[in-house]
N, C-alpha and C positions, 0 to 999 in steps of 0.2 A: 332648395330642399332643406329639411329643417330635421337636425338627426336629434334623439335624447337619449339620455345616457338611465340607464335605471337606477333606481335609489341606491345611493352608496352604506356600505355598511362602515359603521362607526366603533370606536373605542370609545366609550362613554371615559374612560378615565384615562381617556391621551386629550390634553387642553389644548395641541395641534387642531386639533376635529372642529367643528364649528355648523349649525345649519346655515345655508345658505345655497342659491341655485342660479349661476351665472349664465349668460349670455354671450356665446361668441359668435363675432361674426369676423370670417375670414376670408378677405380678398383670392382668389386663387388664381392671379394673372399668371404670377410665377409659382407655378404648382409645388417643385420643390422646397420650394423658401418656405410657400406655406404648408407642407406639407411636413417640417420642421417646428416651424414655430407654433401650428396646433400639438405638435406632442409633446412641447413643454408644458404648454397652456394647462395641457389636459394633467399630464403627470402630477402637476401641481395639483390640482381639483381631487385627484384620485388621494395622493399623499395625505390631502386634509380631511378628507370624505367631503365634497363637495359636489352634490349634483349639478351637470349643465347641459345645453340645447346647444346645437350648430346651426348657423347657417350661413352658406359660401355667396359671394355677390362676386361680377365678374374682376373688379377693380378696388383700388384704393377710395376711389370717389365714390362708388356706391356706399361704402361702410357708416359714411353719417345719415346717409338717404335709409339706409337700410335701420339704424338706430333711432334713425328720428321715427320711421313706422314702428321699429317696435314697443318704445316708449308713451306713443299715442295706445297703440294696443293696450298696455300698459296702465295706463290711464286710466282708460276705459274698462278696465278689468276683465280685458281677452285673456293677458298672458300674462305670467306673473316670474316675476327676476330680479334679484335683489342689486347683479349690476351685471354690467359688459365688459368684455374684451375686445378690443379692435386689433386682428393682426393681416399683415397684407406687408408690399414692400414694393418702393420706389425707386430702380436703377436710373442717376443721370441720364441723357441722354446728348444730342447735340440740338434740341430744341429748348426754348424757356418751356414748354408740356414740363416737364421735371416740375419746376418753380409753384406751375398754376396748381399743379394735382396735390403738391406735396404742401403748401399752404392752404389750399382749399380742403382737402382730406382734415389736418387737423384742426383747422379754425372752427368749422362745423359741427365736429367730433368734440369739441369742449366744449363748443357754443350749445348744443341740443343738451350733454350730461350737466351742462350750469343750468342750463331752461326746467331741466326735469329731475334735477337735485340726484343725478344718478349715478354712481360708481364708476366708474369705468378706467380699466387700464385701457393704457395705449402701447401697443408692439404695430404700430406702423413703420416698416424699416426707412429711411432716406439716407440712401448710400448710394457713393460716386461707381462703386464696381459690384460687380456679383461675387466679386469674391472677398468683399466687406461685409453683403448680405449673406452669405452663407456664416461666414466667422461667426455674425450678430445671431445668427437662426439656431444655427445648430448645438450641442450639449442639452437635448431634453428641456429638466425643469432647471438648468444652470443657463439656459438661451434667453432669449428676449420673450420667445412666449413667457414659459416661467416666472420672466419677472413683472411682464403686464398680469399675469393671474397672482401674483403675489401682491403687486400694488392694486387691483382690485379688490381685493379681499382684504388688507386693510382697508381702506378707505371705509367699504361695509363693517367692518367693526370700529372704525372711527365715528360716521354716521349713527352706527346702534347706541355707544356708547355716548353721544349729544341728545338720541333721545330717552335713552333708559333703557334698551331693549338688550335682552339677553343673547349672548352668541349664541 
């Protein structure tokens, strides 16, 4: 399911503000966790006036399957977003499963935003306890969301500013 937020209203004279209209996409294995680290994500995007789109996949490993589709889209001039946020989160477990999800999740997840030249934070948590992921998740826009939608959005005014485009 795929939520959007309505156009945010701006401070033309706060140089916090920036156009830009991100992408998240949030694992909801651990509903909690995620359900923290989007309202960083979010609080950040709201704080800067920054429009964004959701959409939840069941896992950590959907997240690159789910970015690789919507960069094709993308592409192809379906849908349009200046970059992504991946937030989702990986508790240990007593299987290598931990190892394969948690290298697989972000190899992918760089591999497709290097393919497609496209922003992207990462708040994939990989932590040994739930209660390392919650520490990581929770404070809002001082969490891990927050900080993946903060390094997202530089990065997009890094990219604008290599090729001349105005924030």
């Amino acid at each position: 399911m795929v939520q959007k937020t309505p156009q945010a209203v701006r401070d033309e004279k706060d140089a916090s503000h920036f156009r830009a209209h991100i992408l998240f996409i949030e694992a909801r294995f651990y509903e909690d966790i995620a359900d923290m680290l989007i309202e960083g994500a979010t609080a950040e995007c709201v704080k800067r006036g920054v429009t964004f789109e959701r959409i939840a996949v069941p896992g950590a490993l959907e997240i690159p399957q789910a970015l690789a589709a919507a960069a094709a889209a993308r592409a192809a001039g379906r849908l349009t977003f200046d970059g992504a946020v991946a937030l989702g989160c990986v508790i240990r477990g007593e299987t290598a499963h931990y190892d394969i999800v948690c290298n697989n999740a972000n190899h992918w997840l760089m591999d497709t935003a290097m393919r497609q030249e496209l922003p992207v934070g990462n708040a994939i948590l990989t932590v040994d306890t739930r209660a390392q992921a919650v520490a990581r998740a929770e404070g809002g826009v001082r969490g891990k969301g927050g900080d993946a939608a903060r390094a997202c959005l530089k990065l997009i005014e890094t990219k604008r500013a290599f090729w001349g485009t105005p924030a």
